[in-house]
N, C-alpha and C positions, 0 to 999 in steps of 0.2 A: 466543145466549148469554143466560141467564137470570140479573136482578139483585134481590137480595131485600134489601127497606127497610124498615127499622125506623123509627120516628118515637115519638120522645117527650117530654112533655114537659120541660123543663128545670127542673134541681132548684131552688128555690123559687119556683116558677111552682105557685098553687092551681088544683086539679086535681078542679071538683065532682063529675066523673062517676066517680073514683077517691074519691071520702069516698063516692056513694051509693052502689056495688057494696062497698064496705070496710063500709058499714052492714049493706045486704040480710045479707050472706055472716054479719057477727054476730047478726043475726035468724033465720038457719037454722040457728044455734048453731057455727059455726066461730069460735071467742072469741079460737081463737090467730094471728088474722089482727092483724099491727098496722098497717099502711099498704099501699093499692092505688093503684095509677100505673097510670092507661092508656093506651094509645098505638094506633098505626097500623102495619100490617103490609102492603108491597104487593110483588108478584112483577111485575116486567116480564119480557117477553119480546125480547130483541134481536136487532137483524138488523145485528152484529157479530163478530166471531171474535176479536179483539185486545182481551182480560181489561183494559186497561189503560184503552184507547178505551171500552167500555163503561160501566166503574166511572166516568172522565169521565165521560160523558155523561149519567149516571144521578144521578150528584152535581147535575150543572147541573138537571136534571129536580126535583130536589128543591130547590135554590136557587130556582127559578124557578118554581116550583105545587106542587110535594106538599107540603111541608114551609114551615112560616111559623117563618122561623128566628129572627123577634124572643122567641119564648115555646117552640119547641122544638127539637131535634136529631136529628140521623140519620145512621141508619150503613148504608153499603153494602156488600153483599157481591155479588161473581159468582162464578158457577159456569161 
């Protein structure tokens, strides 16, 4: 079963590497950009069948190392 994780930062946590891609992108002239967020995007691969146990597990995997949940959030999906 495969679990896809979003990770981002939490809304007023600064976010320097989102002001220098929101710069770059107005220095190649895209002006109508007003704010970039960036975040983390990771696929696991589980060796589970039960959508329910997975999405567990996956959430603990992200409490416990992907995600530092004092400055961001995440969301899980399975497939």
């Amino acid at each position: 079963m495969k679990a896809k994780i979003h990770i981002t930062l939490k809304s007023g946590v600064l976010d320097p590497q989102g002001k220098a891609i929101e710069g770059a992108l107005h220095n190649m002239g895209f002006r109508g950009v007003k704010e970039v967020r960036q975040g983390k995007y990771i696929e696991l691969d589980l060796a589970e069948s039960d959508a329910t146990k997975a999405k567990e597990a996956a959430q603990k995997m992200c409490e416990g190392l992907l995600a530092n949940t004092v400055v961001e959030r995440f969301k899980v999906e399975v497939e």
